[in-house]
One Martini backbone bead per residue (centre of mass of N, CA, C, O) as a GRO file, in nm:
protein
  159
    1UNK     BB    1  32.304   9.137   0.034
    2UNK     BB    2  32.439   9.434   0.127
    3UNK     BB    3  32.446   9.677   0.332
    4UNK     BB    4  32.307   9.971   0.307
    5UNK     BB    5  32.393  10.331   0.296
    6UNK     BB    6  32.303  10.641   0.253
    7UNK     BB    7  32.647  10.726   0.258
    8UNK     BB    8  32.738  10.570   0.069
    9UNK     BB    9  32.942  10.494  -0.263
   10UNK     BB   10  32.890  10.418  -0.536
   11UNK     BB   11  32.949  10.045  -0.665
   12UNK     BB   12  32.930  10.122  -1.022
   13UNK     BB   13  32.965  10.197  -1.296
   14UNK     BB   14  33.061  10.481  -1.545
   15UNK     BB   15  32.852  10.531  -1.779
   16UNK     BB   16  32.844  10.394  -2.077
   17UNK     BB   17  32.528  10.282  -2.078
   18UNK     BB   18  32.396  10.558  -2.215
   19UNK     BB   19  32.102  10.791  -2.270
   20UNK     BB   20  32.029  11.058  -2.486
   21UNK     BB   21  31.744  11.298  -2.511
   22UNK     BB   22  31.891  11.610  -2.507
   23UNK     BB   23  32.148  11.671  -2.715
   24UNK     BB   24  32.428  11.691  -2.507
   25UNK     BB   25  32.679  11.506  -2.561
   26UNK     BB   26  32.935  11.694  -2.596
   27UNK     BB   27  32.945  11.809  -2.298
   28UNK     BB   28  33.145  11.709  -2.083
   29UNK     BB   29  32.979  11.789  -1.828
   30UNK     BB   30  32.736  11.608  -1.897
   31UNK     BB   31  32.893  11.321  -1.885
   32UNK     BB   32  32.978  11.336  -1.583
   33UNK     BB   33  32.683  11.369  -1.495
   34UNK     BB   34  32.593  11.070  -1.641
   35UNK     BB   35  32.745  10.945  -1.438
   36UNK     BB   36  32.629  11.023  -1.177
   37UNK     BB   37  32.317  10.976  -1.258
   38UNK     BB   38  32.408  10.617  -1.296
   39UNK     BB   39  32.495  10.561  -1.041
   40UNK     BB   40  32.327  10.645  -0.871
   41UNK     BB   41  32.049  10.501  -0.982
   42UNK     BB   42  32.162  10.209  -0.938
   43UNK     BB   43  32.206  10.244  -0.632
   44UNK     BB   44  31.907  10.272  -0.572
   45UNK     BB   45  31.804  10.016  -0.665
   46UNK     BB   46  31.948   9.846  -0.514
   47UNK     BB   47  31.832   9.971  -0.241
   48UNK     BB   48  31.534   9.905  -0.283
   49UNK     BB   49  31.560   9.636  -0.304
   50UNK     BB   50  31.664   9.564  -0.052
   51UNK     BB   51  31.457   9.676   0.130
   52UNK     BB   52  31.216   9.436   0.035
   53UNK     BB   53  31.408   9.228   0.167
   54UNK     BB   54  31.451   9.344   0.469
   55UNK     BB   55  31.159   9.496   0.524
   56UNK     BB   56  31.257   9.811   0.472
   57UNK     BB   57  31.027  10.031   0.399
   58UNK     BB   58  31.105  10.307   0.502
   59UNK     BB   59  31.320  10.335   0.317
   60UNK     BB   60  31.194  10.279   0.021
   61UNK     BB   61  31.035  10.528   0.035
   62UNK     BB   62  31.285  10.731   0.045
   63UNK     BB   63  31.276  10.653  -0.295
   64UNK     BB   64  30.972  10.767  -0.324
   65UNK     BB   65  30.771  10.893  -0.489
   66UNK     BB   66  30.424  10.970  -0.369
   67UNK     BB   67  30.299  10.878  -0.659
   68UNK     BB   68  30.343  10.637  -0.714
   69UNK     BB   69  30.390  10.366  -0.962
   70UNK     BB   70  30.283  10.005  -0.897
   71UNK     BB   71  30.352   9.740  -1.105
   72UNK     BB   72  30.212   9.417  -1.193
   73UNK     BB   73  30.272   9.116  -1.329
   74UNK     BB   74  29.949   9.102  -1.346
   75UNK     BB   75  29.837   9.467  -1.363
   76UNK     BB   76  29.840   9.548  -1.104
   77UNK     BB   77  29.799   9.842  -0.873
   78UNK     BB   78  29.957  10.079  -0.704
   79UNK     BB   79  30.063  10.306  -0.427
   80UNK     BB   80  30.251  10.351  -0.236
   81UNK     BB   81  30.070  10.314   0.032
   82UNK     BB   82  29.975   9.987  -0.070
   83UNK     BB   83  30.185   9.892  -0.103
   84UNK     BB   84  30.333   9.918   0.195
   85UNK     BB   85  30.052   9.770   0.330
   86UNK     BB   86  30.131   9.485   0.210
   87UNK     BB   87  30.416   9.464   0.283
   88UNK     BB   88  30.363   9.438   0.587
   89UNK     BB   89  30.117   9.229   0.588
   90UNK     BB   90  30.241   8.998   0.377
   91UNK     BB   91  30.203   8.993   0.100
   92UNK     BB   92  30.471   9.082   0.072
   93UNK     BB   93  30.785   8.843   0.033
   94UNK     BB   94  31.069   8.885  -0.015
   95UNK     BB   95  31.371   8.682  -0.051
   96UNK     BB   96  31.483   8.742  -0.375
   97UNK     BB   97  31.640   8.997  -0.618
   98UNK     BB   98  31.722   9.051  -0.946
   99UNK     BB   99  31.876   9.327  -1.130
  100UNK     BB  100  31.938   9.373  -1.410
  101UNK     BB  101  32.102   9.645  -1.639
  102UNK     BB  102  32.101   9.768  -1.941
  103UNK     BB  103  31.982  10.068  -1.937
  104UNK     BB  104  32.012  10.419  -1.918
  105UNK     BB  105  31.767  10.715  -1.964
  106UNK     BB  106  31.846  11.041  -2.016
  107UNK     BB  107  31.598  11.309  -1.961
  108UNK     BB  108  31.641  11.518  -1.777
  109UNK     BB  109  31.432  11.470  -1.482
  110UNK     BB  110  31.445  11.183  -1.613
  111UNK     BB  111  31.474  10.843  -1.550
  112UNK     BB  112  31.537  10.503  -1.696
  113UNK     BB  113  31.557  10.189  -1.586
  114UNK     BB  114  31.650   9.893  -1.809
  115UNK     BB  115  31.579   9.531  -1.752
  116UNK     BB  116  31.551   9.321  -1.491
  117UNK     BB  117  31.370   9.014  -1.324
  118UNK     BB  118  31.432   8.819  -1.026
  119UNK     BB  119  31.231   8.631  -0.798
  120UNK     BB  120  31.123   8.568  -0.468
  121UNK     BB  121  30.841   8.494  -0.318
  122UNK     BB  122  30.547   8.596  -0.168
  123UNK     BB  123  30.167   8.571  -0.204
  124UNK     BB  124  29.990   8.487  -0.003
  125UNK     BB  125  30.190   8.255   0.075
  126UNK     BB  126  30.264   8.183  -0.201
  127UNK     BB  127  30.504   8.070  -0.375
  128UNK     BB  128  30.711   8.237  -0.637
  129UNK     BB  129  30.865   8.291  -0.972
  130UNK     BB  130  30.996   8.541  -1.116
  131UNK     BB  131  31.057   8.681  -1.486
  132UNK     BB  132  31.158   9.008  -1.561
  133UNK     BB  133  31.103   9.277  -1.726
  134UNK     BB  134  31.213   9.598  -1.696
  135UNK     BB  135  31.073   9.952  -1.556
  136UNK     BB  136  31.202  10.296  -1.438
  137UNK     BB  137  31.104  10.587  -1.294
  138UNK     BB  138  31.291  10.869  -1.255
  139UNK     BB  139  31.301  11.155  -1.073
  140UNK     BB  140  31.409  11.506  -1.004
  141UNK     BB  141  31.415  11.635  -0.726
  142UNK     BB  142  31.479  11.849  -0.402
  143UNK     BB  143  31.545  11.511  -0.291
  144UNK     BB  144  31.628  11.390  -0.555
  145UNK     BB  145  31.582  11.061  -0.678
  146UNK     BB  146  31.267  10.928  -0.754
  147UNK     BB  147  31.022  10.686  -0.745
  148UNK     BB  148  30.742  10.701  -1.022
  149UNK     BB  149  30.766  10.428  -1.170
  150UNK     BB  150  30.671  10.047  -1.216
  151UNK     BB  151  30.746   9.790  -1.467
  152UNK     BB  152  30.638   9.485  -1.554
  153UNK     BB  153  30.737   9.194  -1.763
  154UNK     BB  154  30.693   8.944  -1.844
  155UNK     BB  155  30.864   8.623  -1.994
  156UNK     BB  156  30.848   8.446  -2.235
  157UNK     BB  157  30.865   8.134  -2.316
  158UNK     BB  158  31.007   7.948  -2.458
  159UNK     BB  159  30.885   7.860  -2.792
   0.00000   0.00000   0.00000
């Protein structure tokens, strides 16, 4: 994954993958609106994800609202702040991690990131390889859009 900074500017689609549930659709400066809080919301997961494979929880932390619910593939939940320090302990270290999104659903200030994970990490020492449905949670606040769940869902096996 390359580096990103904060003044970055997102690198990601032109958000026709958008769904609205507050029937404002018609309205050009809407869709505008739209494509930029899509591209916006991508970028963020993006470096999100980057964050806590390069061990910068710092950063990941600035992507997250304080209330922050951390759910995890086995249905066990965190808050930011055990999450963050789990992170540090090496409870958590991620080697890899890839995130297709399916699709963004925005509606007024809160928006879904639907998508997939797929991980390589270490959890208490032991190598996992993770391959999960995954749903993010963002809403805006008067510091941007942060981070307030995160919902994996492993995939269950073929046949």
């Amino acid at each position: 994954m390359s580096q990103a900074t904060q003044n970055e500017p997102p690198n990601v689609d032109d958000g026709t993958n958008v769904d609205r549930t507050d029937g404002d659709r018609t309205n050009g400066d809407r869709k505008n609106a739209d494509g930029e809080d899509t591209a916006q919301l991508l970028e963020l997961e993006r470096r999100r994800f980057e964050a806590v494979v390069q061990g910068d929880f710092d950063a990941f932390a600035r992507y997250c609202h304080p209330d922050l619910v951390y759910t995890h593939t086995n249905g066990g939940t965190d808050s930011l702040s055990s999450y963050l320090q789990k992170c540090r302990d090496g409870v958590f270290v991620y080697h890899s991690i890839e995130h297709p999104v399916d699709r963004v659903v925005l509606a007024g200030d809160t928006a879904l990131v639907v998508g997939q994970m797929q991980a390589q990490l270490s959890i208490n020492g032991v190598d996992k390889t993770l391959d999960n449905y995954s749903l993010a949670v963002w809403v805006r606040t008067k510091d941007g859009w942060k981070l307030l769940a995160y919902q994996p869902t492993p995939k269950l096996p073929a046949g």
